[in-house]
C-alpha atoms as a printed R data frame, in Angstrom:
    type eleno elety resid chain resno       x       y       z
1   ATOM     1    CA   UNK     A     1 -14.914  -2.641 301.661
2   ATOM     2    CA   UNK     A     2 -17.267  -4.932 299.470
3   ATOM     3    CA   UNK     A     3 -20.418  -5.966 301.114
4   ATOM     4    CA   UNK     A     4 -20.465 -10.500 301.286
5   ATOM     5    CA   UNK     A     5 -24.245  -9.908 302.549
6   ATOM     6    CA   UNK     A     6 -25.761  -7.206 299.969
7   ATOM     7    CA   UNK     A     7 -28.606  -8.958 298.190
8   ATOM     8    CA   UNK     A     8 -31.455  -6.849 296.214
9   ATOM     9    CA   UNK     A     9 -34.876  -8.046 296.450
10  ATOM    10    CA   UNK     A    10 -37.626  -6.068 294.862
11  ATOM    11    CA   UNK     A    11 -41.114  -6.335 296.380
12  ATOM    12    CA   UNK     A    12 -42.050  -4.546 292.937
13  ATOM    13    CA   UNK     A    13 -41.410  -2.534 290.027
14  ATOM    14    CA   UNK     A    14 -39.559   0.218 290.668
15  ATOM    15    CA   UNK     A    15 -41.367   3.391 290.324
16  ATOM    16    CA   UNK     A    16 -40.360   7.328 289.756
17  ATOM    17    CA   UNK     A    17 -41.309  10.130 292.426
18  ATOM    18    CA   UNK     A    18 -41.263  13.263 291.654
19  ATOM    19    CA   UNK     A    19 -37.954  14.252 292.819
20  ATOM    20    CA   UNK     A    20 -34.583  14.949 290.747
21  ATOM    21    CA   UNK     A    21 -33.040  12.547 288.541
22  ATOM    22    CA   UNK     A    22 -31.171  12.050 285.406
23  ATOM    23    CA   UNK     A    23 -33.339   9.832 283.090
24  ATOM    24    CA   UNK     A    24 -32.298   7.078 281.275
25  ATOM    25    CA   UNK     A    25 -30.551   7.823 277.611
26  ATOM    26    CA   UNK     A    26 -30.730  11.511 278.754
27  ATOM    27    CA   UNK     A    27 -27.541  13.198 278.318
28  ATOM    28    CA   UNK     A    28 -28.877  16.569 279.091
29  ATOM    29    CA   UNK     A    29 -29.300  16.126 282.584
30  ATOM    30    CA   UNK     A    30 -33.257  16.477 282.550
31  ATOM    31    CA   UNK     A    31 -35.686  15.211 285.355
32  ATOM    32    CA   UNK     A    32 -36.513  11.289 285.108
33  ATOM    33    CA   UNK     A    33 -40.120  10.458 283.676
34  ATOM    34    CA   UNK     A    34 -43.343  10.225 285.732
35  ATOM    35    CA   UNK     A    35 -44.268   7.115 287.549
36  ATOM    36    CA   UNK     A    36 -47.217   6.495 285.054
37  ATOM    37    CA   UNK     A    37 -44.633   5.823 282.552
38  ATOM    38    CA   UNK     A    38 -43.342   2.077 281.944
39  ATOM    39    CA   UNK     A    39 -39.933   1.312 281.993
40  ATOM    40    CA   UNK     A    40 -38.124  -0.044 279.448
41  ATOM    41    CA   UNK     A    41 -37.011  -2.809 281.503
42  ATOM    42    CA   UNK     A    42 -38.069  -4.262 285.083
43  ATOM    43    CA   UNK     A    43 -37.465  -7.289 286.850
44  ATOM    44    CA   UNK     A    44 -40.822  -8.886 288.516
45  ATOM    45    CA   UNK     A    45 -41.348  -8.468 291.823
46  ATOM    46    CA   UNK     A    46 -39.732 -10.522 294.792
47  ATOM    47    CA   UNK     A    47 -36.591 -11.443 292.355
48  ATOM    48    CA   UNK     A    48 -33.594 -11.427 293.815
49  ATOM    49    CA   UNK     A    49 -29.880  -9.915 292.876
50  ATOM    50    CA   UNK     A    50 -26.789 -11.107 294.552
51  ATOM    51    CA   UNK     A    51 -24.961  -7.222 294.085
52  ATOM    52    CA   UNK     A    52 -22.278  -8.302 297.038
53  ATOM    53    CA   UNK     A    53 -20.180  -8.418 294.184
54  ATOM    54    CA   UNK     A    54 -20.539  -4.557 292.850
55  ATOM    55    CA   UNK     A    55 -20.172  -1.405 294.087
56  ATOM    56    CA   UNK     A    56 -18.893   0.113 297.116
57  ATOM    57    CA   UNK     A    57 -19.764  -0.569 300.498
58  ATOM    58    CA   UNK     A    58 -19.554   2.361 303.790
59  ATOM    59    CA   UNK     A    59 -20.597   1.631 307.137
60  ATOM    60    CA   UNK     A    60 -21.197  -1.536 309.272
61  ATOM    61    CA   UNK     A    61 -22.286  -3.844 306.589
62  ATOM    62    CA   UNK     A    62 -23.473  -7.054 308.959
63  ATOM    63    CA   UNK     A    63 -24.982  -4.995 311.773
64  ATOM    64    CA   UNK     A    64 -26.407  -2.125 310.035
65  ATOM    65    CA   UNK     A    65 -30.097  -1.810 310.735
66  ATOM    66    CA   UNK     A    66 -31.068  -0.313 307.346
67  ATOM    67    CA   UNK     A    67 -29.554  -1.414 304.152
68  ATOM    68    CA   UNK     A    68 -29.150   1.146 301.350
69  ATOM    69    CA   UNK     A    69 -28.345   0.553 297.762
70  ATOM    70    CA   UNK     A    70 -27.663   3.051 295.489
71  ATOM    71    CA   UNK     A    71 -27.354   3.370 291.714
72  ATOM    72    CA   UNK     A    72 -25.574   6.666 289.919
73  ATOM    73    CA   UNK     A    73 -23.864   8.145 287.292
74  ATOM    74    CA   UNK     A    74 -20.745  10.350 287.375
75  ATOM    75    CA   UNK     A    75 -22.487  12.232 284.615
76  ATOM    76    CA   UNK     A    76 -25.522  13.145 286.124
77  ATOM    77    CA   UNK     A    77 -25.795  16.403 287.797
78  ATOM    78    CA   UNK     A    78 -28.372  15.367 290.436
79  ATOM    79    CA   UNK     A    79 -26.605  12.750 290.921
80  ATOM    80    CA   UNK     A    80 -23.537  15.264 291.792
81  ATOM    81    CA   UNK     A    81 -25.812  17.846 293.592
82  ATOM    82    CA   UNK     A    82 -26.706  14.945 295.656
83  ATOM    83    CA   UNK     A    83 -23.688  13.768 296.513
84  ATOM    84    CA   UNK     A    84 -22.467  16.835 297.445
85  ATOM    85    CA   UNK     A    85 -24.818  18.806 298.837
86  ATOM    86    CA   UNK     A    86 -26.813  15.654 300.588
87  ATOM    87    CA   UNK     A    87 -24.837  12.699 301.343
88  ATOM    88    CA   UNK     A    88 -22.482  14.158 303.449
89  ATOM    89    CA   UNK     A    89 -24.501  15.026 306.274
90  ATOM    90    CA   UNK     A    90 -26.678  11.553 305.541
91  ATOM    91    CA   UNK     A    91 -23.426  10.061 306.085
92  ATOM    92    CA   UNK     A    92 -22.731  11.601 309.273
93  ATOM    93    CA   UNK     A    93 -25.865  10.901 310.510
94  ATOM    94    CA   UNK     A    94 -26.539   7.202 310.157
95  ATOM    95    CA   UNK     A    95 -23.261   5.885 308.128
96  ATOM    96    CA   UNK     A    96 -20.504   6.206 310.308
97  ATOM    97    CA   UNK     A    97 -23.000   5.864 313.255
98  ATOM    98    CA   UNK     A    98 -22.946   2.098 312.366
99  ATOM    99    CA   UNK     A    99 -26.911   2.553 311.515
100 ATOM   100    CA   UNK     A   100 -27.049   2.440 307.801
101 ATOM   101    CA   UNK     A   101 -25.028   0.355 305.383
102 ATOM   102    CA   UNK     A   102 -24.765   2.128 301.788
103 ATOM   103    CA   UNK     A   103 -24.042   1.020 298.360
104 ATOM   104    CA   UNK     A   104 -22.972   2.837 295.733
105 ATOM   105    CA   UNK     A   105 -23.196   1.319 292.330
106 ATOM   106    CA   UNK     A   106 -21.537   3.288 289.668
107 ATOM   107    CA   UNK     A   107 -23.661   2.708 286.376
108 ATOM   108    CA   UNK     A   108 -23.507   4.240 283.169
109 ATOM   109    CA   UNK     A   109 -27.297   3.821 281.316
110 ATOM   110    CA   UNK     A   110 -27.649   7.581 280.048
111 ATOM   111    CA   UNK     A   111 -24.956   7.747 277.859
112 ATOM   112    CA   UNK     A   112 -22.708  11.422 279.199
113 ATOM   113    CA   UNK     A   113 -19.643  12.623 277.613
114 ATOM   114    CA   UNK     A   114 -17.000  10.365 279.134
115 ATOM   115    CA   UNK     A   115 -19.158   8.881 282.230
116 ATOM   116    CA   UNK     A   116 -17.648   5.203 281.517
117 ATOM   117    CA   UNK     A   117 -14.570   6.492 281.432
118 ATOM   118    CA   UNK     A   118 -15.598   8.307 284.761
119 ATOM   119    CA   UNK     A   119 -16.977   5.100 286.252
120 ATOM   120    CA   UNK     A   120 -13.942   3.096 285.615
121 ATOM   121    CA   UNK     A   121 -11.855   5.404 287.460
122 ATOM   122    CA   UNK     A   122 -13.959   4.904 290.216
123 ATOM   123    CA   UNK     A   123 -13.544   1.380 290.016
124 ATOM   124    CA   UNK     A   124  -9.868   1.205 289.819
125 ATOM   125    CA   UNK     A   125  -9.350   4.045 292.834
126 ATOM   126    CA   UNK     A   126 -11.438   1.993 294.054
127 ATOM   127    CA   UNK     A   127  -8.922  -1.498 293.817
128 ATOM   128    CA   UNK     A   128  -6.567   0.838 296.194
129 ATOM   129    CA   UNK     A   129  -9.080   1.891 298.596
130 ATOM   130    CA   UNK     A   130  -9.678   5.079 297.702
131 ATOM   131    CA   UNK     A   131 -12.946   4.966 295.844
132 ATOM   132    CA   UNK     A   132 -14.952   7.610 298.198
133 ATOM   133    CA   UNK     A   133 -12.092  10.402 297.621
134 ATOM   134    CA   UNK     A   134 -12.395   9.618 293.675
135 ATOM   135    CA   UNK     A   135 -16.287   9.708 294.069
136 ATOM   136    CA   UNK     A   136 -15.996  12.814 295.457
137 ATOM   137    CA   UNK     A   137 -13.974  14.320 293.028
138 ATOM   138    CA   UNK     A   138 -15.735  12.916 290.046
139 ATOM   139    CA   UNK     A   139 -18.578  14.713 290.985
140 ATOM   140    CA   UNK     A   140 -17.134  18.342 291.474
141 ATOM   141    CA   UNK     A   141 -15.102  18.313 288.635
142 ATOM   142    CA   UNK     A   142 -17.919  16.953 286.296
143 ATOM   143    CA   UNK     A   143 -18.001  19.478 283.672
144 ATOM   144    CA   UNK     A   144 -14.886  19.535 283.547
145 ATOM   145    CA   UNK     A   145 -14.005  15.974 282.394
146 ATOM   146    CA   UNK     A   146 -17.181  15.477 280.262
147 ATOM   147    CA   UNK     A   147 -16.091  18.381 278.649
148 ATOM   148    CA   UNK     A   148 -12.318  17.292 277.707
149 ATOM   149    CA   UNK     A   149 -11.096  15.195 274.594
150 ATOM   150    CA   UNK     A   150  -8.698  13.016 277.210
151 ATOM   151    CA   UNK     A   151 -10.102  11.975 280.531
152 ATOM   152    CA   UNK     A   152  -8.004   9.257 280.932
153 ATOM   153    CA   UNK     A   153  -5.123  12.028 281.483
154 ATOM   154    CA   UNK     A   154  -7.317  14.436 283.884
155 ATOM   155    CA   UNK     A   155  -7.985  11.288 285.705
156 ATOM   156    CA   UNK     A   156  -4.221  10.025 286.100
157 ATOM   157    CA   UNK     A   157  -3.490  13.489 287.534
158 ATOM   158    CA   UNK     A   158  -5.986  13.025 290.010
159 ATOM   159    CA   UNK     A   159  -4.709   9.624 290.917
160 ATOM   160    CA   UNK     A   160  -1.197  11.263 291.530
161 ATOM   161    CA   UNK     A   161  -2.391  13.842 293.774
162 ATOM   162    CA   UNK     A   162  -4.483  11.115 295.728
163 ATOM   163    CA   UNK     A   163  -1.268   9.339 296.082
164 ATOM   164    CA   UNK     A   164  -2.345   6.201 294.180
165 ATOM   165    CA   UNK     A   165  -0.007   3.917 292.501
166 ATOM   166    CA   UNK     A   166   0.045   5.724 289.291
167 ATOM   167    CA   UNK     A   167   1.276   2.637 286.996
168 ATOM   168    CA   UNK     A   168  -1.592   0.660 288.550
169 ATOM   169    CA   UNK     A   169  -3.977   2.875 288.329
170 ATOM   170    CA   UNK     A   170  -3.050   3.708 284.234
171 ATOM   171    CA   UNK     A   171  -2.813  -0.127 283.557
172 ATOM   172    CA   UNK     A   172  -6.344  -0.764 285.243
173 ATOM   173    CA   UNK     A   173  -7.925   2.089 283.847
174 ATOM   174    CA   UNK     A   174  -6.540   1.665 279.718
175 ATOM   175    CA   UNK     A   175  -6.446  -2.324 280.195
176 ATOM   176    CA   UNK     A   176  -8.436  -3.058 283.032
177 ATOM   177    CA   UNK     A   177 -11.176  -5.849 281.861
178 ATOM   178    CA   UNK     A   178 -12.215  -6.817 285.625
179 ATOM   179    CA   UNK     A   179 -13.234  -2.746 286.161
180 ATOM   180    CA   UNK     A   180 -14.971  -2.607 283.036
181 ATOM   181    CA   UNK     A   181 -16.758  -5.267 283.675
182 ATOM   182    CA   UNK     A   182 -17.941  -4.781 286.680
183 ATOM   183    CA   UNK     A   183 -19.481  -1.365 285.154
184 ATOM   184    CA   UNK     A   184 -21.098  -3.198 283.019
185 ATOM   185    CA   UNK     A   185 -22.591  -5.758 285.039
186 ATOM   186    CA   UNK     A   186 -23.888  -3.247 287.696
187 ATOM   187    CA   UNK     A   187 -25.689  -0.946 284.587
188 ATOM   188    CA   UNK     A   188 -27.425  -4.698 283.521
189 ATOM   189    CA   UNK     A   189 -28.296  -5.050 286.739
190 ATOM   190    CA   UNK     A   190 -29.832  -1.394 287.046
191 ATOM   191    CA   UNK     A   191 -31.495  -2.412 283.966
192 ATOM   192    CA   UNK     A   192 -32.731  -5.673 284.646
193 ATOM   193    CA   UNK     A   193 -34.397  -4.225 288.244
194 ATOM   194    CA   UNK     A   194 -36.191  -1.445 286.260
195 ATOM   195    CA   UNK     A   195 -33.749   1.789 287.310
196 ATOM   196    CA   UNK     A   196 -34.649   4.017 284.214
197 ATOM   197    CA   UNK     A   197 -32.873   7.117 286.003
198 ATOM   198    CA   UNK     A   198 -30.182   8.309 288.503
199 ATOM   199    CA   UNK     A   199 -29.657   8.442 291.186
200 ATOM   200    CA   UNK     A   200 -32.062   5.635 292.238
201 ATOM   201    CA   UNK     A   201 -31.472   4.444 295.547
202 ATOM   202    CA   UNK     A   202 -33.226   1.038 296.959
203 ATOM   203    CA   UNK     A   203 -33.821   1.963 301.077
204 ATOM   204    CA   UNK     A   204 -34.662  -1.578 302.621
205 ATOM   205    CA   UNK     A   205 -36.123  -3.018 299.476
206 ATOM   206    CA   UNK     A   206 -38.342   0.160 299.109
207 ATOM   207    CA   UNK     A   207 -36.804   1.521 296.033
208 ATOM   208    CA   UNK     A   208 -36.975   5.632 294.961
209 ATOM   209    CA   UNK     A   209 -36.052   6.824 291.601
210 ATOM   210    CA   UNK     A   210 -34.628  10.645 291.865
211 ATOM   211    CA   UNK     A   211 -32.590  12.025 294.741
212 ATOM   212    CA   UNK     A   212 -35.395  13.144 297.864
213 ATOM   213    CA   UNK     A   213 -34.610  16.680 299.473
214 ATOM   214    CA   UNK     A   214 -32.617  15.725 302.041
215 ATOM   215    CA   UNK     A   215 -34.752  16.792 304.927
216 ATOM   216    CA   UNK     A   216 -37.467  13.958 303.245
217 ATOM   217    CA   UNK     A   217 -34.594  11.237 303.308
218 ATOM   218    CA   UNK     A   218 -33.330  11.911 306.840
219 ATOM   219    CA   UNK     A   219 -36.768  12.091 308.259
220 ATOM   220    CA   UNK     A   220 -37.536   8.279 306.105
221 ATOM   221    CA   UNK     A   221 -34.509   7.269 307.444
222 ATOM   222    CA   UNK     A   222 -35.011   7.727 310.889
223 ATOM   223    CA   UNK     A   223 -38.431   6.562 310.590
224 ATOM   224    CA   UNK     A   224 -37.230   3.422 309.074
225 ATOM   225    CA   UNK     A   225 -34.346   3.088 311.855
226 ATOM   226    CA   UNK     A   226 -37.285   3.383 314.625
227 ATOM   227    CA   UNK     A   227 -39.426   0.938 313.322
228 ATOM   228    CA   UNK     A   228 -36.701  -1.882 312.646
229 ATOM   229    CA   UNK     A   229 -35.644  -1.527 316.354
230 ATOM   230    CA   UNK     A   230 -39.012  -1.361 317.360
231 ATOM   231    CA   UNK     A   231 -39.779  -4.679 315.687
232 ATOM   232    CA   UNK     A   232 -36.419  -6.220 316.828
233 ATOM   233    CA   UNK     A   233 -37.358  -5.423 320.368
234 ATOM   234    CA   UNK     A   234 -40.621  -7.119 320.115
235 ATOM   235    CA   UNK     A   235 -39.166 -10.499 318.769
């Protein structure tokens, strides 16, 4: 499901904690750079992005009451160890509870073996409805597909044992302009709002660069949660 009321606004510049990331044209998987760094690019604060057009959307999108945007990299392995050690149990937890809406922009700005390829997969699993299962996969089977001379073919055999349309999925994923594109477009926009490493996720305009322990984002979370309700209650 694509979001039709997912808009970014930045109150600022994003800035870097000191939690895991992939930084930007790092390949090697090292830890983003410190927040007294500038990045490269940043868009000034209070601009807005219409992103209801990118990415993939989970949970109640319109009655949410926390909005969460996030922007990764098949080819980053905090990005993976996030998504697999992490997300699931944020998921459970405030996504399918109808609490949080997520995002997840698939970007390619650090330049791993194969991670467009990667991304585009995504995106055209994605055009049948299976994007989270591809996610998923994409993630645990990393090193493996950065590693091989033809992704496109370890990624058609993982389209046929998701039971995707297999002609589809080849045409969109050797031919495909629209899924290219929209790769593209979300890594300009990661650009253009100042991400400079992944995963960088954008909680309710309050933007973090690196993936949190996930005791940190689940307590931020709830906090967050509280405090919208709170404020609802008293309108």
């Amino acid at each position: 499901m694509r979001a039709k009321s997912f808009h970014l606004t930045l109150p600022a510049l994003l800035l870097a904690f000191a939690v895991a990331g992939c930084g930007d044209n790092t390949a090697s998987g090292e830890a983003a750079p410190s927040a007294d760094q500038t990045p490269p690019q940043a868009a000034q604060g209070g601009e807005e992005f219409d992103i209801s057009g990118l990415g993939f959307d989970e949970g109640d999108v319109e009655d949410a009451v926390i909005q969460v945007v996030e922007f990764s990299d098949f080819g980053c392995v905090h990005c993976a160890n996030f998504h697999i050690e992490s997300y699931p149990a944020l998921h459970e937890e405030f996504v399918a509870t109808g609490e949080v809406a997520w995002k997840y922009i698939p970007i390619t700005i650090a330049g791993f073996p194969n991670a467009t390829e990667a991304a585009i997969a995504g995106e055209c699993a994605g055009e049948q409805g299976q994007f989270p299962v591809m996610r998923d996969w994409l993630y645990e089977t990393r090193e493996e597909w950065m590693a091989s001379n033809d992704p496109e073919g370890i990624f058609m055999a993982q389209a046929g044992e998701m039971g995707l349309d297999q002609d589809v999925f080849e045409t969109c994923l050797t031919e495909g302009e629209a899924a290219r594109a929209r790769v593209a477009e979300g890594s300009r926009v990661a650009r253009e709002v100042g991400v400079r490493g992944t995963p960088t996720f954008v909680v309710q305009g309050f933007p973090v660069q690196g993936a949190p322990p996930l005791d940190q984002f689940q307590e931020a979370l709830r906090g967050m949660i509280q405090e919208a309700r709170s404020g609802a209650g008293g309108n």
